[in-house]
C-alpha positions in Angstrom: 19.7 46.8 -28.6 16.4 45.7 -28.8 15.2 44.3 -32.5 11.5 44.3 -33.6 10.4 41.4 -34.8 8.1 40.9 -37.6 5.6 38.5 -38.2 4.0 37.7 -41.3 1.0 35.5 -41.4 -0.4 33.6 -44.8 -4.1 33.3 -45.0 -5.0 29.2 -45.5 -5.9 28.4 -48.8 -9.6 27.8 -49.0 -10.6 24.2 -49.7 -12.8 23.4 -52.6 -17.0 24.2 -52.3 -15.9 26.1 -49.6 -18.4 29.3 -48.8 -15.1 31.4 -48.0 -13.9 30.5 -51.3 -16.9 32.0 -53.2 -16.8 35.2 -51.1 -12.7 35.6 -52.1 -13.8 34.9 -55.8 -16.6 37.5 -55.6 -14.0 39.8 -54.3 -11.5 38.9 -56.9 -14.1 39.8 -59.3 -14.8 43.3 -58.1 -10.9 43.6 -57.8 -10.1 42.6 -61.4 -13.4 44.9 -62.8 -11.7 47.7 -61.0 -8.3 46.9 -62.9 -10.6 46.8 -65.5 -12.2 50.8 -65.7 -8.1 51.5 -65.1 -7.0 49.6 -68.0 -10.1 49.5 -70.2 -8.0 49.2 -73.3 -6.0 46.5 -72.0 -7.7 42.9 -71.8 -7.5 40.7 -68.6 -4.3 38.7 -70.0 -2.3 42.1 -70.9 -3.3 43.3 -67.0 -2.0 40.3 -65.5 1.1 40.8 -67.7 1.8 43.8 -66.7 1.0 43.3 -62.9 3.7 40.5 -63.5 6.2 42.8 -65.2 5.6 45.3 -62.4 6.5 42.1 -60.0 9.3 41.0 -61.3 11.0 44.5 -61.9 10.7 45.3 -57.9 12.5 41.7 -57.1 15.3 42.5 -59.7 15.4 46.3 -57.9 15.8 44.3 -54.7 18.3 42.1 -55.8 20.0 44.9 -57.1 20.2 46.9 -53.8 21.4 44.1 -52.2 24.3 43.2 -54.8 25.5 47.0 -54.4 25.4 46.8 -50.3 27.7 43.3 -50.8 30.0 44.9 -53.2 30.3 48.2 -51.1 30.7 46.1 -48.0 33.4 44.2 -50.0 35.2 47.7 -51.7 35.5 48.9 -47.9 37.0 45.6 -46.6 39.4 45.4 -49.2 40.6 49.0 -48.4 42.3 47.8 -45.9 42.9 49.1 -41.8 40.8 51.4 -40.3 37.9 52.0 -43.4 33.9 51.2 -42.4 33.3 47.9 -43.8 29.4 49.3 -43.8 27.9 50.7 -46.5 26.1 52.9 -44.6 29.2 54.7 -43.3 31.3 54.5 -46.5 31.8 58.2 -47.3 30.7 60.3 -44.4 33.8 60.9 -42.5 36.4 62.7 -42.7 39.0 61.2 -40.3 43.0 61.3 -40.8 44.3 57.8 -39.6 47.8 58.1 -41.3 49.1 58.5 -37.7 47.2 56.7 -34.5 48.1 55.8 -31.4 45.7 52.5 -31.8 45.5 50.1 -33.9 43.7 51.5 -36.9 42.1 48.0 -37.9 40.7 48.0 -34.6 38.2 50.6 -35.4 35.2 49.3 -35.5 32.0 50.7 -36.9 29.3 50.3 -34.5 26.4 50.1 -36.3 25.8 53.8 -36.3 27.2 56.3 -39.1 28.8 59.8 -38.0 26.9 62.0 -36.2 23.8 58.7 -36.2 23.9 59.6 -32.4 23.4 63.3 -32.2 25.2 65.2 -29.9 23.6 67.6 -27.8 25.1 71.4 -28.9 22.6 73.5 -27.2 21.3 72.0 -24.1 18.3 73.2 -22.5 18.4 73.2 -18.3 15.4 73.3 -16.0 15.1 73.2 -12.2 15.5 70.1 -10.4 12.2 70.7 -8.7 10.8 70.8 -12.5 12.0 67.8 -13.3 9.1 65.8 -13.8 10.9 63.4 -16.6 13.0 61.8 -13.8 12.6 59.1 -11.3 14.3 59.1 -7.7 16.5 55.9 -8.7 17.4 57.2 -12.5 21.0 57.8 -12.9 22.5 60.9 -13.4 26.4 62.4 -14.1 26.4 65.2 -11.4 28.8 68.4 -12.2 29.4 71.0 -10.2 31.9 74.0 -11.5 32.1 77.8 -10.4 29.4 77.6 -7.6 27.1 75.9 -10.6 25.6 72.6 -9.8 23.5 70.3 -13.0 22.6 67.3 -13.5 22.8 65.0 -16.7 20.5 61.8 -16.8 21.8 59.0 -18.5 17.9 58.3 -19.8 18.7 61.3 -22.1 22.2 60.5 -22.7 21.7 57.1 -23.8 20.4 58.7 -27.0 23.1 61.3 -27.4 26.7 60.0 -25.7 27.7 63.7 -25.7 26.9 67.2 -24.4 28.9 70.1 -25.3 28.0 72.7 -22.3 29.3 75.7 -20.8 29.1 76.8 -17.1 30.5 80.0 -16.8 33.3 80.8 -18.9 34.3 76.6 -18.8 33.3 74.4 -22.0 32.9 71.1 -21.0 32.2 68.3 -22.4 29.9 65.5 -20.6 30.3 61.9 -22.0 28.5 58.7 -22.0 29.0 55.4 -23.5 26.2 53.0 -23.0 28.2 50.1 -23.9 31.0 50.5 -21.1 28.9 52.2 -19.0 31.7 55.5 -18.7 31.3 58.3 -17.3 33.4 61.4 -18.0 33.8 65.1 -18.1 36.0 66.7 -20.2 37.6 70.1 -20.6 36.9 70.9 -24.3 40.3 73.5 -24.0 42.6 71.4 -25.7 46.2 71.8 -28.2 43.8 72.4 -31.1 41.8 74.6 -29.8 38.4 74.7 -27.9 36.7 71.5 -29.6 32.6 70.6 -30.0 33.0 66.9 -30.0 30.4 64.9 -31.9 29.5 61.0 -32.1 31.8 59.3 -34.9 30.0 55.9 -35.3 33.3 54.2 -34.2 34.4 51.8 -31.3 37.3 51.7 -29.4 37.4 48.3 -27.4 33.8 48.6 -27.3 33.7 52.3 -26.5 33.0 55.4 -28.2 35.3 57.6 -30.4 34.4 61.3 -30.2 35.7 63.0 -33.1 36.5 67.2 -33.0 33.4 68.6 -35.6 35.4 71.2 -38.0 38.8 69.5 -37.3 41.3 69.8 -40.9 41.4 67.0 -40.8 39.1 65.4 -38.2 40.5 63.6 -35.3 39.2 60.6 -33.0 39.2 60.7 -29.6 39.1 57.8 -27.1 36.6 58.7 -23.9 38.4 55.8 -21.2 42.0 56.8 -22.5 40.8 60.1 -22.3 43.5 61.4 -25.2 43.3 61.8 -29.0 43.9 58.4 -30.9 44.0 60.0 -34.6 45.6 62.7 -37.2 46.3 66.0 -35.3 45.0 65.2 -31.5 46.9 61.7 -31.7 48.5 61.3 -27.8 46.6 65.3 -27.1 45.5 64.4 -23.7 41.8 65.9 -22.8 41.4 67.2 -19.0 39.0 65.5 -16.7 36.6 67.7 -14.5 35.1 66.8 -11.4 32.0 65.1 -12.0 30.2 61.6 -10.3 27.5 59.2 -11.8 25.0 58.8 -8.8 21.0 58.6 -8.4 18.8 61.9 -9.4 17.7 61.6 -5.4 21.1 61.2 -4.1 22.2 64.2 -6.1 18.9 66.6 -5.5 19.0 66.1 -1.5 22.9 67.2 -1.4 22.2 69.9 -4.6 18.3 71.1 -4.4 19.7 74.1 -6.3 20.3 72.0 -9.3 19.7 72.2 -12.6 18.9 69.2 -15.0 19.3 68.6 -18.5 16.0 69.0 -20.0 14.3 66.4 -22.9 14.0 69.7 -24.7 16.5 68.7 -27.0 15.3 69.3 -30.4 15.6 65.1 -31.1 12.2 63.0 -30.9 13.4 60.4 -28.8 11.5 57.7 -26.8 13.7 59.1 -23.2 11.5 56.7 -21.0 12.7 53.7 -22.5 16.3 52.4 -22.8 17.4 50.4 -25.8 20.2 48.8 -23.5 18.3 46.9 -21.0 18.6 43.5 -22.6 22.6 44.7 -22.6 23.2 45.6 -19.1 21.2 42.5 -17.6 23.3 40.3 -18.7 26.2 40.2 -16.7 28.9 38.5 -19.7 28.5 39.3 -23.0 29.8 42.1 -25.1 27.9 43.5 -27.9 31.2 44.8 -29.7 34.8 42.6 -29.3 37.4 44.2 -27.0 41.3 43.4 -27.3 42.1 41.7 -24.3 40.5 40.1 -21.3 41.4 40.3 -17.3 40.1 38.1 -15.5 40.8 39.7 -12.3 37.1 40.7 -11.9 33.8 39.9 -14.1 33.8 41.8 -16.8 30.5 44.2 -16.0 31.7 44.9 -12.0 31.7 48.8 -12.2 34.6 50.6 -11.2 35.8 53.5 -10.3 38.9 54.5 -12.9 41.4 57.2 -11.4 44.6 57.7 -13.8 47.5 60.2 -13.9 49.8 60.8 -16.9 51.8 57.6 -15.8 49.5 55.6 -14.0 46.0 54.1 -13.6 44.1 51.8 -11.2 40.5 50.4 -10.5 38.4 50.6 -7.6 35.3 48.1 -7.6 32.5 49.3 -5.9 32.1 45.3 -5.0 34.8 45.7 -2.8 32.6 48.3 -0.5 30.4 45.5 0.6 27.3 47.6 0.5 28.2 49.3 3.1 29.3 53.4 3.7 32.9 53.5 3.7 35.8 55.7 3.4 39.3 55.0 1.3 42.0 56.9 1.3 44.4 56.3 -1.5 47.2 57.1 -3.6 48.5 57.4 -7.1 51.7 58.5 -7.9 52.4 59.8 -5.0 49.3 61.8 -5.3 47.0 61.1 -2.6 42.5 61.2 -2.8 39.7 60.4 -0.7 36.5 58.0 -2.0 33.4 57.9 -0.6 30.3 55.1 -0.9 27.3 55.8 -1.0 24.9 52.4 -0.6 21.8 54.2 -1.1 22.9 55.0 -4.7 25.5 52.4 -5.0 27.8 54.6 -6.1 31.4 56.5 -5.3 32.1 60.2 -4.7 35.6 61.6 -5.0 35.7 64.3 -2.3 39.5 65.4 -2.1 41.6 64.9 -5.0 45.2 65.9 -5.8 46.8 68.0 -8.8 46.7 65.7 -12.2 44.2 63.1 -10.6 41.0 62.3 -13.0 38.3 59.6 -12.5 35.4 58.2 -14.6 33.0 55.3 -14.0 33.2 52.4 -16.5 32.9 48.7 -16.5 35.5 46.7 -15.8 36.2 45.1 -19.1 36.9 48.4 -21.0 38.5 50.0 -18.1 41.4 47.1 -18.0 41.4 46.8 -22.1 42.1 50.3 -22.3 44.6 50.3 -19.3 46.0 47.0 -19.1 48.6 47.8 -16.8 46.5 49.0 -14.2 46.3 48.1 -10.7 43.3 47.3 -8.8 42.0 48.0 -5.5 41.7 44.9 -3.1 38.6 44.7 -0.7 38.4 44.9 2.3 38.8 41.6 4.3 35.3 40.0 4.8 33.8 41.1 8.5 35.7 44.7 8.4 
C-alpha cells in the first residue's frame, strides 16, 4: 500500500528589527482589528481567551477520540478469537464463527471493514477492440463459458477482489486477491443456494475471505481453499470454472471476439495506478502474517495450483525455463495438459479431467493453505 506522506513546514521566527517582522506585526494588526468588528463587545484579552478556550477544547476532543479508538481496540481484543481488534470494523458484520474449519483467532482484519472493497454486482462489458483503458502487457483473468469469451483486468480488480457475473444462464464468480496474487473462478451454485459474494475485510493466511451477502447468518469463504470456512458454508466446497490469468494481448489475439470488463463501474477509482506496486516488487515480505512457511521455493514464485477433493499440488512457472513447453500430468489418477506461454509468462490448462480445478497464486499462500501439497520438479537444466 502506498502511504502519503505529509510534511509540515514552521515559518522561522523573525529576528529582532527585522523588516519581515514589522510586515507580520502589521498583519497581526489587521488580523486582530478584524477579530475586533466580530467581537466588538469583547476586549482584546476576552478574544484571546476565548480563541484559547476554543484551542484547548479541540485537543481535549482529540484526545478523546483517541482514548475511545484505544478502549474499543482493547473491548475487541478482550473478546477473545475471531472478533476485529479494529475499531473501525467493530460492529459491521454479521458473521457466525461458532463452527469453523480455521482457526477463528487467525482471522485477521486487514485493514479494510466489510464491504471497504466493493464488489462489483453489475459489471458493465465492452468490446475488446474498445478497450482503450488497457495496455498490451496488463493482466487479465480470461473466461470463456457457453461459446462466451471476457476478459477481467486485474487493474480494475485490484480495487474490487470480486465480480459477481453471469454468462448465460451460469453465475460466476471471478476472484482476485492482490496480496497472494490468486486467481479463481467460482460457480456461485452452491448447498446454500446461488450466493453474491462480497469483500469481508478479513484475511485468511494473507488472503481474502469472501463472505455470502444476505447469508442468516453470514458465512466466510476462503478463495485458495476454495470452500466455506464459517457458520452454514463451513467445509461447502465452491466449484472452480475454467478460467487463466494471462496478458490482455495474449488473450485478444487467441479471443478478438472478447469482451472486457469495463471501468464503468459505478466506483471512482484511480484504475491506472496500483496501490500494490511497492508490494509485488519486493520479492520477500508479507504485508499480512501467514501460518506456516515452505521453503521449498521463494515465497512470491507464482504457481500454478490444481487440487481435487483429496489432493493438491504446485506447478512453478520457474520450472518452464522461459521457454514454450508442454506437461502432461496427473492428480489422483486424473490426468491434465499445461501449457506455457513465455510471451505472457503464464500457463494455460487446455485438457482437464472431471473434479480437476486450478488457480494462480503465490507460492507462500498456496503451500500455507495446502500444506500437504506436492510440487512439480523442473525440468533438468539443458532439456
Amino acid at each position: 500500500m502506498k502511504a502519503l506522506q505529509m510534511r509540515q513546514q514552521s515559518p522561522a521566527e523573525p529576528a529582532a528589527n527585522d523588516p519581515a517582522s514589522e510586515v507580520s506585526e502589521a498583519s497581526s494588526g489587521g488580523f486582530s482589528r478584524y477579530f475586533g468588528l466580530l467581537f466588538r463587545p469583547m476586549d482584546r484579552r476576552s478574544t484571546v481567551f476565548l480563541l484559547l478556550c476554543v484551542a484547548a477544547g479541540g485537543v481535549w476532543g482529540w484526545r478523546y477520540r483517541v482514548a475511545q479508538i484505544e478502549s474499543q481496540n482493547a473491548q475487541a481484543d478482550r473478546h477473545g478469537a475471531g472478533q476485529i481488534a479494529s475499531w473501525e470494523a467493530t460492529s459491521d458484520a454479521n458473521f457466525d464463527l461458532t463452527v469453523t474449519t480455521i482457526p477463528a483467532d487467525e482471522i485477521q482484519y486487514g485493514g479494510v471493514r466489510k464491504d471497504g472493497i466493493p464488489a462489483l454486482t453489475s459489471p458493465e462489458f465492452v468490446a475488446g477492440e474498445d478497450a482503450t483503458h488497457l495496455f498490451p502487457a496488463d493482466r487479465v483473468i480470461g473466461v470463456e463459458l457457453g461459446g462466451e469469451f471476457r476478459a477481467y483486468p486485474i487493474r480494475i480488480l485490484n480495487f474490487h477482489e470480486v465480480v459477481n457475473d453471469r454468462c448465460g444462464d451460469r453465475p460466476l464468480a471471478v476472484t482476485w486477491c492482490p496480496l497472494c496474487d490468486s486467481a479463481a473462478v467460482f460457480d456461485r451454485r452452491t448447498a446454500l443456494g446461488e450466493c453474491e459474494f462480497g469483500v469481508s475485510g478479513r484475511l485468511y493466511n494473507s488472503n481474502v475471505l469472501m463472505y455470502d451477502r444476505g447469508g442468516d447468518p453470514e458465512s466466510l469463504w476462503s478463495q485458495i481453499q476454495a470452500q466455506g470456512v464459517t457458520g452454514p458454508a463451513a467445509g461447502q466446497p465452491l466449484q472452480g470454472l475454467p478460467h487463466e490469468l494471462t496478458t490482455w494481448q495474449s488473450w485478444l489475439r487467441r479471443h478478438p471476439q472478447t469482451s472486457v470488463l469495463s471501468v464503468n463501474t459505478g466506483h471512482t477509482r484511480n484504475y491506472r495506478e496500483s496501490p500494490y506496486a511497492d508490494y509485488l516488487a519486493d520479492s520477500q515480505s508479507l504485508m499480512f502474517p501467514v501460518n506456516r512457511r515452505d521453503d521449498r521455493l521463494p515465497p512470491k514464485t507464482p504457481v500454478l495450483g490444481v487440487l481435487t477433493g483429496k489432493s493438491s499440488l504446485a506447478i512453478p512457472l520457474t520450472m518452464f525455463r522461459g521457454r514454450a513447453r508442454v506437461l502432461q500430468q496427473r492428480i489422483d489418477g486424473r490426468p491434465f495438459t499445461v501449457e506455457y506461454h513465455p510471451d505472457s509468462n503464464s500457463v494455460r490448462v487446455t485438457e482437464a479431467a472431471d473434479g480437476i480445478q486450478w488457480m494462480s497464486s503465490f507460492w507462500f499462500a498456496w503451500s500455507a493453505m495446502h500444506p500437504e501439497t506436492n510440487l512439480v520438479t523442473p525440468w533438468p537444466s539443458g532439456e
